[in-house]
C-alpha positions in Angstrom: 54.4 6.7 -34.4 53.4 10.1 -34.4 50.8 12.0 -32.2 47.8 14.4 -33.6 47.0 16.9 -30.6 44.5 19.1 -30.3 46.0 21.5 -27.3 48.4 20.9 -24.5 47.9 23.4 -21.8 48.6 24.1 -17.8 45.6 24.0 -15.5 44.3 22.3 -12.4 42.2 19.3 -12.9 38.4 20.0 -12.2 37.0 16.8 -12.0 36.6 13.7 -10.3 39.1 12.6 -7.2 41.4 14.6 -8.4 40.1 17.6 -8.4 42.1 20.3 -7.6 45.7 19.1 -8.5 48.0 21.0 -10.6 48.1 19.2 -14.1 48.6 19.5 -17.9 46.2 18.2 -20.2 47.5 16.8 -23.4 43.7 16.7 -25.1 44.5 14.4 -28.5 42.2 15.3 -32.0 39.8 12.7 -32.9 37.3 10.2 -31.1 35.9 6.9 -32.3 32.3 7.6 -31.0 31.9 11.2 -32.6 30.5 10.9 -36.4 30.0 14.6 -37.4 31.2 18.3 -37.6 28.7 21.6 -36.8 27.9 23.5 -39.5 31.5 25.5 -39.6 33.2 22.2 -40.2 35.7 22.5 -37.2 34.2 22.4 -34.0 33.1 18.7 -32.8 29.9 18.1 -31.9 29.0 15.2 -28.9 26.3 15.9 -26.1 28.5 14.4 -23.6 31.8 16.1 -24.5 32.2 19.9 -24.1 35.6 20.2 -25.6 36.7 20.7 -28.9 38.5 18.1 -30.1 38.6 18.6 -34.0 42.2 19.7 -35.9 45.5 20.2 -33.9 45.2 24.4 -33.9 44.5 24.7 -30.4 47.4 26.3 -27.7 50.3 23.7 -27.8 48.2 21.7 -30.4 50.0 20.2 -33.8 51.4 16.7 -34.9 54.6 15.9 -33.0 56.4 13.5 -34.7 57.7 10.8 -31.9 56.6 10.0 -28.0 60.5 11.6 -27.2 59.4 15.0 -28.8 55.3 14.8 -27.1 56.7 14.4 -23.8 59.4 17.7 -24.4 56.1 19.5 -25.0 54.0 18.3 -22.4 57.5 18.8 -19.8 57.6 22.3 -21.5 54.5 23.4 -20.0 54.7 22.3 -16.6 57.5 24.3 -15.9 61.1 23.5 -14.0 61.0 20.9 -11.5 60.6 17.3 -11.6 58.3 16.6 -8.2 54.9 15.5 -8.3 54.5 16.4 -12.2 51.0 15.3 -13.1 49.4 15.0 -17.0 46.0 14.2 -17.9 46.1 12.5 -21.0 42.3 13.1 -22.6 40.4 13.8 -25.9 38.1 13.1 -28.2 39.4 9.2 -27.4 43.2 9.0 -26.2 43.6 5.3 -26.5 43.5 5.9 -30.3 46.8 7.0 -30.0 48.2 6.4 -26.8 51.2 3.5 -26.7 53.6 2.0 -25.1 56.5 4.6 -26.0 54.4 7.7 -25.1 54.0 6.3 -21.4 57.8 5.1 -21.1 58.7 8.6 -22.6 56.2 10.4 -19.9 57.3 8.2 -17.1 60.8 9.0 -18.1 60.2 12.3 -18.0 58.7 12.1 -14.3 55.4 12.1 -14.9 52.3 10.5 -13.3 49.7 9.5 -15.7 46.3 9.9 -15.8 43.7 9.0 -18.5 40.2 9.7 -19.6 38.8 8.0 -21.8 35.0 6.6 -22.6 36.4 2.7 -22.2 35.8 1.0 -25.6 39.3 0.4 -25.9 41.6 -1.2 -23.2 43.6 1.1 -21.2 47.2 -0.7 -20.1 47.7 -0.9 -16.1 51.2 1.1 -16.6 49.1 4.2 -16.9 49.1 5.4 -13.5 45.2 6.4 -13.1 42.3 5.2 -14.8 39.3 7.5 -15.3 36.8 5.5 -17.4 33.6 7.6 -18.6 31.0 5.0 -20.3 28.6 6.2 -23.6 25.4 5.0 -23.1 25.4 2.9 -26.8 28.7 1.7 -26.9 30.8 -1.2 -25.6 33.0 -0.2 -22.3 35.6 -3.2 -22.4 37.8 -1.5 -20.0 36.3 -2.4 -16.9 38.2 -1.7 -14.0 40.5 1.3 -13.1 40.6 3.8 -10.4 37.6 6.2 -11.2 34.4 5.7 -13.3 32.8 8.8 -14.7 29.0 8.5 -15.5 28.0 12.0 -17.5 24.1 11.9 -15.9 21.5 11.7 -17.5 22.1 9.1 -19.7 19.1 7.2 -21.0 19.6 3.5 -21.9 22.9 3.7 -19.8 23.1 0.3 -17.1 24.5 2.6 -14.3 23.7 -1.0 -12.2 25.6 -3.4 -14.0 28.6 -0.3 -13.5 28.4 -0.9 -9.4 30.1 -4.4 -10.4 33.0 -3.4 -12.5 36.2 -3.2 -10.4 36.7 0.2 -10.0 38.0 1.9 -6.6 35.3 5.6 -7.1 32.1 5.2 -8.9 31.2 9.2 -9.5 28.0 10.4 -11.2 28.8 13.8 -12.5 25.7 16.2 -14.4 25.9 16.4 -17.7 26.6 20.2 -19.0 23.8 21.3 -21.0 26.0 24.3 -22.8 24.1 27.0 -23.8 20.9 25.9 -22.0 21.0 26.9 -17.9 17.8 25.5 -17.3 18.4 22.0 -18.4 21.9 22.3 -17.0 20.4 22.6 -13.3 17.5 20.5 -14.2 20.7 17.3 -15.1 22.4 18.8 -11.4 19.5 18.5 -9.4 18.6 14.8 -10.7 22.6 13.6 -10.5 22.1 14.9 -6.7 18.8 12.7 -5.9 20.8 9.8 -8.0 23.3 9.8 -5.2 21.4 10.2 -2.8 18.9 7.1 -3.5 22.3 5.4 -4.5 25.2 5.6 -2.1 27.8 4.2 -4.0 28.1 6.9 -5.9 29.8 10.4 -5.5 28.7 13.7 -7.6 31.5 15.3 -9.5 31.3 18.6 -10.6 33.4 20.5 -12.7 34.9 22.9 -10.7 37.2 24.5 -12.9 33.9 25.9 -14.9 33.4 27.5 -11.6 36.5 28.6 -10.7 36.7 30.1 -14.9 40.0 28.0 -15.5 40.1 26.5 -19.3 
């Protein structure tokens, strides 16, 4: 099959356990919980995603027509050398189009795997790290993994029932307001009294807003 991508690009991850680690993202075009387009028609609109996901025009972004020929790309931008190579497969939804050939292919190509994705659809246990990040109004059937990523506040979301699911870091991580600062540290400071009324849980932050990295 072939792949629509939005942008493949060299960064460091900024969230979660992760942080910190030299990766390339692979973000993929489309989501299956995101029902409109802003008033341009291109950019996608989601008040818990602040990424574009819409169209394949961004930098490394287009339709690659095999897993072979995805995982020359994503290889491409990490650069020479094969040790401790690290992608972050994300989105919009990445289990639309993530299979079995594009993990071989990455595997093959020295990669560990890591995966965001909001859970509706199952995530296969030969992807190598499992970030799961529930929508408050949709079914998470993928319910174990090795990170789960609540965007907080979330209203009608059952953070309680999430404490059971067989995951290895439960993380609460404020949700980015955008354009709005006050609401942004209005969502920081609440995510911080979650925690610490609730233990189990770790804040996240996304530290490569602070450190300016894309």
């Amino acid at each position: 099959m072939s792949y629509a991508v939005k942008e493949i690009f060299l960064t460091l991850q900024g969230e979660g356990v992760k942080a910190g680690r030299r990766a390339v993202f692979a973000r993929f075009t489309g989501c299956n919980l995101w029902s409109g387009l802003e008033k341009d028609r291109t950019t996608a609109v989601c008040k818990f995603c602040d990424t574009d996901f819409v169209g394949m025009d961004g930098e490394g972004g287009g339709r690659f027509p095999d897993a072979a020929a995805f995982a020359d790309a994503i290889a491409a931008k990490w650069g020479n050398g094969r040790e401790d190579r690290f992608v972050v497969l994300t989105g919009g939804e990445p289990m639309l189009q993530v299979d079995s050939a594009l993990i071989d292919a990455l595997h093959a190509a020295g990669f560990e795997i890591a995966i965001e994705s909001n859970g509706t659809l199952a995530v296969p246990r030969s992807i190598d790290w499992i970030c799961i990040s529930p929508k408050a109004g949709s079914e998470t059937v993928q319910r174990s993994g090795d990170e789960l990523k609540l965007v907080w506040p979330q209203s009608g979301s059952d953070w309680k029932a999430m404490q059971e699911w067989d995951f290895a870091n439960h993380l609460l991580q404020p949700m980015d307001a955008r354009l709005d600062e006050t609401a942004s540290k209005r969502n920081l400071a609440e995510a911080i009294a979650f925690v610490q009324d609730n233990p189990r849980w770790r804040l996240s932050l996304q530290t490569h807003k602070i450190l300016g990295l894309a």
